[in-house]
C-alpha positions in Angstrom: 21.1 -49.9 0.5 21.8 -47.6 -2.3 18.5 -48.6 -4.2 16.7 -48.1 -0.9 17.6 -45.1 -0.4 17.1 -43.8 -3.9 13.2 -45.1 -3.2 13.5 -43.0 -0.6 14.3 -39.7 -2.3 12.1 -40.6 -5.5 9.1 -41.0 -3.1 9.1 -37.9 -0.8 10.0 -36.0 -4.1 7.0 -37.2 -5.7 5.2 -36.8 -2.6 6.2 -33.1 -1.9 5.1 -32.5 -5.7 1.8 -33.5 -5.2 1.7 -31.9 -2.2 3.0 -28.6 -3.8 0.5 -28.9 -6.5 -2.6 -29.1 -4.5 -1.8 -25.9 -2.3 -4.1 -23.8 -4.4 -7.1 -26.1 -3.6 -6.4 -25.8 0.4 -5.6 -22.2 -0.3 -9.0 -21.5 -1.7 -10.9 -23.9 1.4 -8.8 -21.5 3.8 -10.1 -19.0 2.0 -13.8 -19.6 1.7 -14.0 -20.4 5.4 -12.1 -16.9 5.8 -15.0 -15.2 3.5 -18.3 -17.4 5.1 -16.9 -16.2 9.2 -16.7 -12.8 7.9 -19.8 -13.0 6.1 -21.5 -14.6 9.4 -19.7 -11.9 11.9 -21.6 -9.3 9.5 -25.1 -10.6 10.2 -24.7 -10.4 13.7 -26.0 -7.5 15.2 -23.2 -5.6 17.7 -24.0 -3.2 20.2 -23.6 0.9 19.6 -20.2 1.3 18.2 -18.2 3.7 20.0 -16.5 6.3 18.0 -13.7 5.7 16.4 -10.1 7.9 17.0 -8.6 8.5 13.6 -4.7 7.9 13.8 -4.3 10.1 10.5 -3.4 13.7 10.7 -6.3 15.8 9.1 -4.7 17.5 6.0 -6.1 20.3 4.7 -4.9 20.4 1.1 -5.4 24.3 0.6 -3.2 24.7 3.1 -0.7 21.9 2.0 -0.2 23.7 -1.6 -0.2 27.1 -0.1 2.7 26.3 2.0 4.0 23.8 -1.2 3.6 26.3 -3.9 6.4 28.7 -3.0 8.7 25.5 -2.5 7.8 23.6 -6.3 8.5 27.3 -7.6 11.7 27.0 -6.5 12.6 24.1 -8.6 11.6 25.4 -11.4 8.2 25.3 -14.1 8.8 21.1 -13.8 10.4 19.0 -11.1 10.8 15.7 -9.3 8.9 14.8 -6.4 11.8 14.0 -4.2 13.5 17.1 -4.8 10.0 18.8 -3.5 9.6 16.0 -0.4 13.7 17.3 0.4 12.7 21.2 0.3 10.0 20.4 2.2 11.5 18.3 4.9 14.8 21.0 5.4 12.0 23.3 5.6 10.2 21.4 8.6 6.4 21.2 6.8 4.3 18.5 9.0 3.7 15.6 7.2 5.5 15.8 4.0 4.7 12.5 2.3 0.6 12.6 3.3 0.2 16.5 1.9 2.3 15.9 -1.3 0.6 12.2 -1.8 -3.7 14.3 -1.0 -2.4 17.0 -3.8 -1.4 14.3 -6.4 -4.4 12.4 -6.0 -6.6 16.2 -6.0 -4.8 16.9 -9.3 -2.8 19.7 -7.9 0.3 18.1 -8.9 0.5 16.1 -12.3 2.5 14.1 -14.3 4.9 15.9 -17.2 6.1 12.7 -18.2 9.8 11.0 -17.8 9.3 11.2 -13.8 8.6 15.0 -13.4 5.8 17.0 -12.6 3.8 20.2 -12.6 2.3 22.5 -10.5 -1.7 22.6 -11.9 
């Protein structure tokens, strides 16, 4: 009984490692059917799309580092990013995290190193 179940335990061991070791293989089968719908979906030819409803606020980034700028000033020549996101949330600018994320990306706020920024 004891050498039957030690079978047992040996086999669904080896089992589940072979089984474990071939998951990449059905991972890239899953995958390439995934690609060849999507590719196939493409090539058919839909209707007039209708127009789309954009569920992010427009940001205009002139305005964003107008009202910003005063508010970075504050804190000094460098300064963390949080410290800016709290002056701006206890100061009730709409949508903090999306203006001060457009003016990194623009190059209106930049990296001085050791997790600090400038003001450009």
């Amino acid at each position: 009984m004891a050498i039957t179940g030690i079978v047992i335990v040996m086999v669904g061991l080896a089992l589940l490692s072979f089984v474990i070791s071939q998951l990449h293989k059905v991972a890239a089968l899953l995958e390439n059917g995934v690609k060849k719908r999507s590719v196939a979906a493409a090539a058919v030819p839909h209707g007039p799309q209708p127009a789309t409803v954009s569920t992010t606020p427009h940001l205009d980034l002139a305005e964003a580092g107008k009202r910003l700028a005063p508010l970075a000033a504050e804190l000094g020549d460098s300064f963390e990013l949080q410290h800016l996101y709290e002056l701006a949330n206890s100061n009730a600018l709409p949508h903090v995290h999306l203006s001060i994320r457009g003016l990194r990306d623009s190059g209106v706020i930049i990296p001085a190193g050791h997790g600090r920024f400038v003001w450009s």
